[in-house]
C-alpha positions as CSV (number, residue, x, y, z in Angstrom):
1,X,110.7,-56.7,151.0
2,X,110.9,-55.6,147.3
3,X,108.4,-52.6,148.5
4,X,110.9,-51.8,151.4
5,X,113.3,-51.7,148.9
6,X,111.7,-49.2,146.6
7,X,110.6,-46.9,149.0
8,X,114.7,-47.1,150.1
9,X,116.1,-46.0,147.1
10,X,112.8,-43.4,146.8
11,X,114.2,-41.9,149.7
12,X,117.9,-42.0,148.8
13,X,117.5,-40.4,145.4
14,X,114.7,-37.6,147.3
15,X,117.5,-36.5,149.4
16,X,120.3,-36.6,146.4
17,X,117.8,-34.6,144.8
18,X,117.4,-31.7,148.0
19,X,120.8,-29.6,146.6
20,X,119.4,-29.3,143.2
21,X,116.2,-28.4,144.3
22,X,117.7,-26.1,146.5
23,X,119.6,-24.2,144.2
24,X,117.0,-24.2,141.7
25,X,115.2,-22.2,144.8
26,X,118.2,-20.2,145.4
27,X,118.5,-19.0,141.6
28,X,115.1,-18.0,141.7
29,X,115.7,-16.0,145.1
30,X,118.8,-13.7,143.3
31,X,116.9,-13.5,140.4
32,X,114.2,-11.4,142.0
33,X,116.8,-10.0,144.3
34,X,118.3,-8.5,140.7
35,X,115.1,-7.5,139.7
36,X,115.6,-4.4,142.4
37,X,118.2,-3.2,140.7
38,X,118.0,-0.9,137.2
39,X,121.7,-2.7,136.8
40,X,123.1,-6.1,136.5
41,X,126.1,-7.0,138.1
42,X,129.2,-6.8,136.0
43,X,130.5,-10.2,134.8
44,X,133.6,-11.5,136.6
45,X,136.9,-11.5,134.5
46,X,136.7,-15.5,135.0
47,X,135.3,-17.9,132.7
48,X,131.8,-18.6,132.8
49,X,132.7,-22.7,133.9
50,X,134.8,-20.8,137.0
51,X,131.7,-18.8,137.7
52,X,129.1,-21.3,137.3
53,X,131.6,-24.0,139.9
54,X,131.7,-21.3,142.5
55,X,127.8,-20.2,142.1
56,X,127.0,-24.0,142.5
57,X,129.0,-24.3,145.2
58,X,127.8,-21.5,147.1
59,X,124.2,-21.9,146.6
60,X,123.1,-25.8,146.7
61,X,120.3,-26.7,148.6
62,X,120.6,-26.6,152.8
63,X,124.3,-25.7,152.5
64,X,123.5,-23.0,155.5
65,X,122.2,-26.3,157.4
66,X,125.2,-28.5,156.6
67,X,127.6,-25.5,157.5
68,X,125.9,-24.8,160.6
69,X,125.6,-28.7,161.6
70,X,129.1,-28.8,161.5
71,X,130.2,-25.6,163.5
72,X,127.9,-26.9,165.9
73,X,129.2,-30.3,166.1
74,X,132.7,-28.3,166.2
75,X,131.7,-26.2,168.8
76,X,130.2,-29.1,170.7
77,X,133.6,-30.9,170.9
78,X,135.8,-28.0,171.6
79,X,133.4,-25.6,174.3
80,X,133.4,-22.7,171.6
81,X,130.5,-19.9,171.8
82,X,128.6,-20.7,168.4
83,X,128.2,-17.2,168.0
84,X,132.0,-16.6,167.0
85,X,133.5,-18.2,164.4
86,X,137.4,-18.7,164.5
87,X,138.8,-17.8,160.9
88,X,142.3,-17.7,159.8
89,X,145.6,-15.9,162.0
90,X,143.4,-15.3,164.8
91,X,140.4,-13.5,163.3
92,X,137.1,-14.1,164.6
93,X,133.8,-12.7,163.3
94,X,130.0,-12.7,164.7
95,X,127.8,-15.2,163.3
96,X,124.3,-13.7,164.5
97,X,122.0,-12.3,162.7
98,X,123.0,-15.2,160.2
99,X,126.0,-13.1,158.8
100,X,127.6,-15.7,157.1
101,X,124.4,-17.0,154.8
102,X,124.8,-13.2,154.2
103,X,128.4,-13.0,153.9
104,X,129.0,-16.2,151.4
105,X,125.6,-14.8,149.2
106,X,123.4,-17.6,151.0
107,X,121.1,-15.4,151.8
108,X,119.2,-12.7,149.5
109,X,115.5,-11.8,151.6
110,X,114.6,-9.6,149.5
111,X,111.6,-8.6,151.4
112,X,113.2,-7.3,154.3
113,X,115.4,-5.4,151.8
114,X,112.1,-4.1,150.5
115,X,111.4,-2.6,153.6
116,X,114.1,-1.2,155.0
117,X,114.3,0.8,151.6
118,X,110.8,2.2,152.2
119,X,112.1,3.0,155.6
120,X,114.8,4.7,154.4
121,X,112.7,6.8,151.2
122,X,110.1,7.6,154.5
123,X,112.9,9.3,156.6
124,X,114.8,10.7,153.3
125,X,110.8,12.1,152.0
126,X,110.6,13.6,155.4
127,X,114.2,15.1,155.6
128,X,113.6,16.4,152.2
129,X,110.4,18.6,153.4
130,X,111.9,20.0,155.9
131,X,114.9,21.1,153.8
132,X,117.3,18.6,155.7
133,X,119.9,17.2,153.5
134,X,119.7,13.3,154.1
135,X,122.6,10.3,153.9
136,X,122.4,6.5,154.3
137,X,124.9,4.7,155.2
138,X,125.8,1.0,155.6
139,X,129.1,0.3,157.8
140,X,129.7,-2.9,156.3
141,X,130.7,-6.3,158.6
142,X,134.0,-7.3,159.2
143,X,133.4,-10.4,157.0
144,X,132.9,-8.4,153.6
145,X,136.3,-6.4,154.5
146,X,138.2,-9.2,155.9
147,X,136.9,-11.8,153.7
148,X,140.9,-13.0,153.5
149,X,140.5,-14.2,157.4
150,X,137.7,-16.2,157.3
151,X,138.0,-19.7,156.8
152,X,138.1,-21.2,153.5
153,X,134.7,-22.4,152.5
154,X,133.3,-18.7,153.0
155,X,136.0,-17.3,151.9
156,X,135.0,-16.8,148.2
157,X,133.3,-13.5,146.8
158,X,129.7,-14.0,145.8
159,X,128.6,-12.4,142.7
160,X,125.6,-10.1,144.4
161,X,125.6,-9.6,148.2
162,X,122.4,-8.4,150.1
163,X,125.0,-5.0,150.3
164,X,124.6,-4.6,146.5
165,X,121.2,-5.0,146.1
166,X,120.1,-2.5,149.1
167,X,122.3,0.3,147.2
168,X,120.7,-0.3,143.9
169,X,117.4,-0.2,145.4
170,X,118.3,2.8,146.9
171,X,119.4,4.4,143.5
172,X,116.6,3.6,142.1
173,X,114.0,4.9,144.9
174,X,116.4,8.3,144.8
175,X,117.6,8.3,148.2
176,X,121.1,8.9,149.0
177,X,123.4,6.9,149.8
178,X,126.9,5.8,150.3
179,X,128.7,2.9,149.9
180,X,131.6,2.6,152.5
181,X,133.3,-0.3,151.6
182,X,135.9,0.0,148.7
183,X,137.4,3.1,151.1
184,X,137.6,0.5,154.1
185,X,138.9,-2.2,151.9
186,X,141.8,0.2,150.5
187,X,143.2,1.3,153.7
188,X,142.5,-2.4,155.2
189,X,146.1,-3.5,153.4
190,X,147.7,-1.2,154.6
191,X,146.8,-0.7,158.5
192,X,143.9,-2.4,160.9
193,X,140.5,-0.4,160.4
194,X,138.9,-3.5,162.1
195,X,139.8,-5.8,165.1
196,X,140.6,-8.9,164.8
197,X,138.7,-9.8,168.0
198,X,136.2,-7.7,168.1
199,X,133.1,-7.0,165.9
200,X,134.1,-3.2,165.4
201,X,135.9,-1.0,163.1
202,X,139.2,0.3,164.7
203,X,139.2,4.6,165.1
204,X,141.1,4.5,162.0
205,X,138.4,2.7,160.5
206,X,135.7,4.9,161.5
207,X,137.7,8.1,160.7
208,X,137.9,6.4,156.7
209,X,133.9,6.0,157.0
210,X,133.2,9.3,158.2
211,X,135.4,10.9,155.3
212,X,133.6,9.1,152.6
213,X,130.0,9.9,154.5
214,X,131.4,14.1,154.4
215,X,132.3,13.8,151.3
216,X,129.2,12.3,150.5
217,X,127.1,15.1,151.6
218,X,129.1,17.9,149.9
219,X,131.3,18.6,152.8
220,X,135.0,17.3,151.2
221,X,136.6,20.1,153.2
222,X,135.7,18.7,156.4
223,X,137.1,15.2,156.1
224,X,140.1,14.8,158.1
225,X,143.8,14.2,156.7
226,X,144.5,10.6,158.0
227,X,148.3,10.6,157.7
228,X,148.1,13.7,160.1
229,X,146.0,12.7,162.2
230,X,147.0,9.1,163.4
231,X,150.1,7.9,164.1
232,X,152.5,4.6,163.9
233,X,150.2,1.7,164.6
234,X,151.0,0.3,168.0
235,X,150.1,-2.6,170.0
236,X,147.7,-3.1,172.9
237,X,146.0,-5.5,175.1
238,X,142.5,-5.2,174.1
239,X,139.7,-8.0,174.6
240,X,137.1,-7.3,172.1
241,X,133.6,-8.1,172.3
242,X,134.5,-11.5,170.2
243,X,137.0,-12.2,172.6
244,X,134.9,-12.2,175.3
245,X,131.9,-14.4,174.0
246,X,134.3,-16.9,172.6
247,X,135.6,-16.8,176.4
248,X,139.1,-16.6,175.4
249,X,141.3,-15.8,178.6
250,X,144.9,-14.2,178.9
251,X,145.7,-10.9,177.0
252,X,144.5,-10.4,173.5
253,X,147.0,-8.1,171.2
254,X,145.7,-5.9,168.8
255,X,147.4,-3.2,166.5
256,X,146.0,-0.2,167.0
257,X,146.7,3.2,164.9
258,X,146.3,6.2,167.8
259,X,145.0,9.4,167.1
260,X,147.6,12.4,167.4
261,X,146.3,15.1,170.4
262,X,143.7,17.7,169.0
263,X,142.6,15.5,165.9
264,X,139.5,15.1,167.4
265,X,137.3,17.3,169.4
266,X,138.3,16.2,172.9
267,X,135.4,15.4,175.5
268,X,136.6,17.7,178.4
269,X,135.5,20.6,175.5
270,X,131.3,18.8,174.6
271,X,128.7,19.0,176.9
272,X,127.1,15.4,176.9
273,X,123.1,15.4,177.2
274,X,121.7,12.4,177.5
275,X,118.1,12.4,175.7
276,X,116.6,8.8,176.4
277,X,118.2,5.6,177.4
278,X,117.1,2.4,175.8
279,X,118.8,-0.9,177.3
280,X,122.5,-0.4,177.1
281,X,121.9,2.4,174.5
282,X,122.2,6.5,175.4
283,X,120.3,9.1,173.1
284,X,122.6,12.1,173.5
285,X,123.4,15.2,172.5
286,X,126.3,17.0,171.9
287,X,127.1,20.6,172.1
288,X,130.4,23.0,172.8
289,X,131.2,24.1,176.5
290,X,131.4,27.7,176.3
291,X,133.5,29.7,174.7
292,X,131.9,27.8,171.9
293,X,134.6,26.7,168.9
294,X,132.1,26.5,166.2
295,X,129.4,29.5,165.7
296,X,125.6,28.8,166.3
297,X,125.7,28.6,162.5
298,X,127.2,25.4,161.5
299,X,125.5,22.7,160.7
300,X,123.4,20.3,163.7
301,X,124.1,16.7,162.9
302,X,121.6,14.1,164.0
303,X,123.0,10.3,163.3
304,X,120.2,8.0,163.3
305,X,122.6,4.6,163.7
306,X,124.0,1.4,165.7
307,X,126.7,0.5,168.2
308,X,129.2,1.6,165.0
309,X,128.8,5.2,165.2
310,X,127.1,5.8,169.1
311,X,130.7,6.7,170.3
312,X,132.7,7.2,167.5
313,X,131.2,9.9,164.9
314,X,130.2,12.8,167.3
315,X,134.5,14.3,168.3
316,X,134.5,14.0,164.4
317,X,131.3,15.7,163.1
318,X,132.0,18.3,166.0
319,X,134.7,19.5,164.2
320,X,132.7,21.5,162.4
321,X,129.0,21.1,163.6
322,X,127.5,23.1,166.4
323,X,125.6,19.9,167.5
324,X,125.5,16.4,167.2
325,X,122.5,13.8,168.3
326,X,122.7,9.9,168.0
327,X,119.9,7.9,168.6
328,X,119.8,3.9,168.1
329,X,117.8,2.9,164.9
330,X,116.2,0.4,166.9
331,X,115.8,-1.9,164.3
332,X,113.4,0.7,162.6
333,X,111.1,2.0,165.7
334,X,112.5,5.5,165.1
335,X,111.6,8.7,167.0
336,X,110.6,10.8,164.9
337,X,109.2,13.4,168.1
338,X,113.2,13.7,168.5
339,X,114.2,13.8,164.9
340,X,111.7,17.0,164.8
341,X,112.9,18.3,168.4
342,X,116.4,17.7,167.5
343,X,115.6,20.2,164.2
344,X,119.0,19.0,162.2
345,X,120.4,20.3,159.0
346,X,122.2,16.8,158.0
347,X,120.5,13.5,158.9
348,X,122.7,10.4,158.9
349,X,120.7,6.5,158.8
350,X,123.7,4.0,159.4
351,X,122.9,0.3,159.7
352,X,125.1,-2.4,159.8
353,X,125.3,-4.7,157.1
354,X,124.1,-7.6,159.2
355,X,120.9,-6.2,159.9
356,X,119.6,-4.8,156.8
357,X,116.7,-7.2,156.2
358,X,115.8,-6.8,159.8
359,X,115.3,-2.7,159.4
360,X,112.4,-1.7,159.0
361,X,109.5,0.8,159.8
362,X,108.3,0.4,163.6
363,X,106.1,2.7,165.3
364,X,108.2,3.9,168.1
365,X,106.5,3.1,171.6
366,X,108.8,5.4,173.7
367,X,108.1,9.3,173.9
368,X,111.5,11.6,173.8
369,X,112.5,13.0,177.0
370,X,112.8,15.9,175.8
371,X,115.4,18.6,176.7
């Protein structure tokens, strides 16, 4: 009995003992994290007891597991899709891809981070060559612009986000870049640049990104005057993709900010190519329907991104480009046969947040179509 009794309180104390260890693992983890960047995070104007209660309490050992044990027991009881969570006045927000370990600082894979930054320094090298001027850019999740609707526990601002670290590493490997989110997190007070049931940014949203991307690459005078362009934010029934897998029923309201007539470049004036189709995702191209309203001079866009910018960017960059391409990052099996048919002056890599770690070089399987 007395042996029974030993190895009991062995395995009591061994699992007291798993938050410490974890965190002790997970301190380890940002510390190599930091080591990709030629710049430490500046220290929060808190005291370094706040900082150290919220660091603890964000990073003890199998706090992902605990979190996710009990949406899933939630979920269980109440027939909710565990791939939406439900945060505060109606928000909801994707949780694949594990974006809240990445939203709450949870998770750091530096690895992955790695990789996607040689994918990035491949396709900036190669840009560079062919004297292509070359942007990245990260639309960030609705979680790191929202972060006042999610629920409470995730609620809190990590010191160094998987975000940070992939723009430092970025700096420091000299590519590009842009980082879109204190320009989203501006006009987010003011008016909707994300829905609330959906995982998207709004147009307005898009329109802020695109502006800071332009400016970005030299091009200030093509970013577009938001105050003229949209007007009073209105409401609509709209279901949004979160809405839908949470299988909410009945109308869904969102407040939506319009775009006034000829902000954009209207569709009935682009010829629509489509290049290659992959799943749900069209490779197109772009161009003016004759009499053309941009000479065969400006700039050809290619936007190498995700389901943020395949049908939102090209009416803006048309504004002033002669043609636009998107094609799908694919997770990092780009087609470089079309980046090289396509011939572009200005190449755009945009990747959600969520997916940075998962990036990465791919040898692409699927020959262009061509066209």
């Amino acid at each position: 009995m007395r042996r029974l009794d030993i190895w009991f309180m062995f395995c009591i104390v061994a699992v007291l003992a798993l938050p410490s260890v974890g965190l002790g693992w997970k301190s380890a983890r940002i510390l190599a994290a930091l080591s990709l960047s030629s710049e430490r995070p500046a220290p929060a104007e808190t005291s370094w007891s706040s900082r150290a209660d919220v660091f603890i309490a964000t990073n003890y050992g199998f706090r992902k597991n605990m979190l996710q044990m009990s949406r899933d027991i939630h979920n269980a009881l109440s027939g909710a899709s565990p791939r939406v969570l439900h945060g505060r006045e109606g928000w909801l927000f994707l949780t694949d891809n594990d974006a809240l370990s990445q939203a709450t600082g949870q998770r750091l894979d530096v690895e992955g981070l790695k990789q996607f930054v040689a994918l990035a320094s491949g396709l900036a090298a190669e840009a560079k060559s062919g004297g292509r001027q070359f942007l990245v850019a990260i639309a960030p999740n609705k979680h790191t612009i929202y972060r006042d609707k999610l629920p409470q526990w995730a609620s809190a601002v990590p010191s160094r986000t998987e975000h940070d670290v992939a723009l430092d590493a970025l700096a420091r490997a000299g590519v590009p870049a842009v980082d879109l989110r204190p320009g989203l997190q501006r006009s987010a007070r003011a008016r909707p640049v994300y829905f609330r049931g959906d995982t998207h940014w709004t147009r307005f949203g898009a329109a802020i990104a695109f502006n800071d991307i332009v400016r970005a690459l030299g091009l200030a005078d093509e970013a577009i005057d938001l105050d003229a362009a949209f007007g009073a934010d209105v409401p609509q029934d709209r279901p949004g993709d979160l809405v839908k897998l949470a299988g909410i029923s009945g109308p869904w309201i969102e407040t939506v900010a319009p775009p006034r007539e000829g902000t954009f470049v209207a569709d009935d004036r682009l010829e629509r190519q489509v290049l290659r189709k992959v799943g749900d995702n069209e490779f197109h191209r772009l161009t003016h329907r004759p009499p053309a309203s941009q000479p065969a001079t400006a700039p050809r866009v290619l936007v190498i991104g995700d389901s943020f910018t395949a049908d939102l960017f090209g009416p803006m960059f048309m504004r002033f480009a002669s043609e636009y391409v998107w094609m799908h990052n694919l997770g990092g099996s780009i087609d470089t046969g079309l980046i090289a048919e396509s011939d572009p002056d200005i190449v755009v890599l945009e990747v959600v947040e969520r997916m940075l770690p998962f990036v990465r070089f791919r040898p692409s399987q699927t020959p262009s179509a061509g066209g």
